[in-house]
Phi, psi and omega in degrees: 000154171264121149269148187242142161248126174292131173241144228286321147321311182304280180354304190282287200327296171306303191295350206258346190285171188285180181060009179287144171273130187227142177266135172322127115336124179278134165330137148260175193256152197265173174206132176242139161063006190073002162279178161279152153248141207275274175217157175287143210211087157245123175301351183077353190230164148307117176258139217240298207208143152226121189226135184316146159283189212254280194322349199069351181300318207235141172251112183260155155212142166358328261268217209276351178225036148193176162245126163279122160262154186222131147322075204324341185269338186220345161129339216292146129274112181251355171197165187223120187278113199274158187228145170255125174160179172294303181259155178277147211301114173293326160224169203226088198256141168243162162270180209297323202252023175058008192252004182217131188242133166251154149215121187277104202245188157333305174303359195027035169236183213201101177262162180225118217265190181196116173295294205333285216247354173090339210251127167286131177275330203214115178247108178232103176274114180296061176182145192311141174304124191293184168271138187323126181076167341290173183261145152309123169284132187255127188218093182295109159332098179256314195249114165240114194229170208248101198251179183232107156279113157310332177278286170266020153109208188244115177240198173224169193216094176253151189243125153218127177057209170318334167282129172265118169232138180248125164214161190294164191197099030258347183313309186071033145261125156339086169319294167218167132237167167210194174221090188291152192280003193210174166286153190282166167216328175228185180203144185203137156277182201272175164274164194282317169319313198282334203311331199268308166280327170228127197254308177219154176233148187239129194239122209256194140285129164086048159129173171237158191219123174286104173283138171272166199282007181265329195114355192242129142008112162247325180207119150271155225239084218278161152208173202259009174215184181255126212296154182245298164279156166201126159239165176217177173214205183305302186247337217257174165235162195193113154222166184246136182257152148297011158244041162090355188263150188235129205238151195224146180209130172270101143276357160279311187312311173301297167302288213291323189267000000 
C-alpha cells in the first residue's frame, strides 16, 4: 500500500468546499442595558402602548389601525387586531385569562377584541347621552382596567375626563357609571382580599375615590396634589403626584373600621 499524506492546507481547502459539514457556530448575543435581548420585532408604525397578557405569552401592541399580537417567546406576529379610527388605542387592558383585550383611544370609545377570533365584541362610547338636536361630546378615553366579579364575572372600567363607565364583557351592558370631582388620571383595581368591600379606585386631583363593585362612591381618600398614579396592594393604597410625592392610605384598616 502507498501512504498518502494530507497537508494541513489541502485538509482546510476541502473543509472550505461547499457541503463540506462544519461546526456550527453560536449566535451572538446581543445586550442592551446589560440584559439579553431575546428577540427583536419592528412593526413599521408608531407604537402608541405595549402590554404583556396576564399569561406571559403574548404582547399587544398599539399601533394608529390596529393591535398587533407578538409572540412573547420569539417575537412572531401571530395577529393584527384591527381597531377602527384615526388614533391609536391610548391604553391597552387584557383580561386575567388572556381572552379578551380592550383599547381605549381618543375618540372616546373602548372596544374589546376577542383573541380566539380576532373581531371587536363590544364598541362602548365612555360619554353622557347628548341633549335632543346636539352631537354627542367627544372626551379621550385614557384609562381602562378589567376587574374579575365573583359574582358578575369579568367586566372593564374606562374613564374620559370625570366619567367613569363599567360594563360587562362579553355582553357590554353598562353595569354603572359615576362622576369624579375631577378628570380622572388613574385607575387601579382592588386586591382580591377588598374585593367584597371596593372593587377599583379611581384617582384625581385632590384624592381618590373608592368604588363598589355596585358603582357607588364608599370612601374618599383626600390628597394634597394631583394625582399622577395609583397603585394597591393587600393593605396599602399608594399614589404619586406630579411633583414627585408619594402618598399612603391603610385601606384594610379603613375597611375593618
Amino acid at each position: 500500500g502507498v501512504a498518502i499524506m494530507v497537508l494541513p492546507a489541502v485538509r482546510a481547502a476541502f473543509a472550505s468546499q461547499p457541503g463540506a459539514t462544519r461546526a456550527s457556530k453560536p449566535r451572538p448575543t446581543v445586550v442592551k442595558g446589560s440584559l439579553d435581548v431575546l428577540f427583536h420585532v419592528q412593526l413599521r408604525v408608531p407604537i402608541e402602548t405595549a402590554v404583556t397578557s396576564p399569561s406571559g405569552k403574548m404582547i399587544a401592541a398599539s399601533t394608529a389601525d390596529s393591535v398587533a399580537l407578538v409572540d412573547a417567546t420569539d417575537g412572531t406576529i401571530t395577529k393584527h387586531l384591527d381597531t377602527p379610527g384615526e388614533d391609536p388605542g391610548n391604553m391597552i387592558a387584557w383580561t386575567s385569562d388572556s381572552q379578551w383585550l380592550a383599547a381605549s383611544g381618543d375618540d372616546g370609545v373602548v372596544r374589546v377584541m376577542s383573541i380566539e377570533s380576532g373581531e371587536i365584541s363590544i364598541e362602548h362610547s365612555v360619554s353622557e347621552d347628548p341633549e335632543a338636536g346636539k352631537r354627542r361630546r367627544c372626551v379621550p378615553c385614557d384609562h381602562v382596567i378589567f376587574i374579575d366579579s365573583p359574582s358578575d364575572g369579568a367586566y372593564f372600567v374606562a374613564a374620559a375626563g370625570s366619567l367613569v363607565h363599567a360594563c360587562g364583557v362579553p355582553d357590554g351592558k353598562l353595569a354603572h357609571k359615576l362622576s369624579t370631582d375631577a378628570p380622572v388620571c388613574a385607575l387601579c383595581r382592588s386586591p382580591p382580599s377588598l374585593m367584597a368591600h371596593w372593587a377599583y379606585a379611581t384617582g384625581y386631583k385632590g384624592g381618590v375615590l373608592l368604588v363598589s363593585p355596585s358603582g357607588e362612591g364608599i370612601s374618599k381618600l383626600s390628597s394634597r396634589g394631583h394625582l399622577r398614579s395609583v397603585g394597591v396592594s393587600e393593605k396599602w393604597l399608594a399614589a404619586v403626584t406630579f411633583d414627585g410625592t408619594v402618598e399612603l392610605w391603610d385601606v384594610a384598616k379603613r375597611v375593618t373600621s
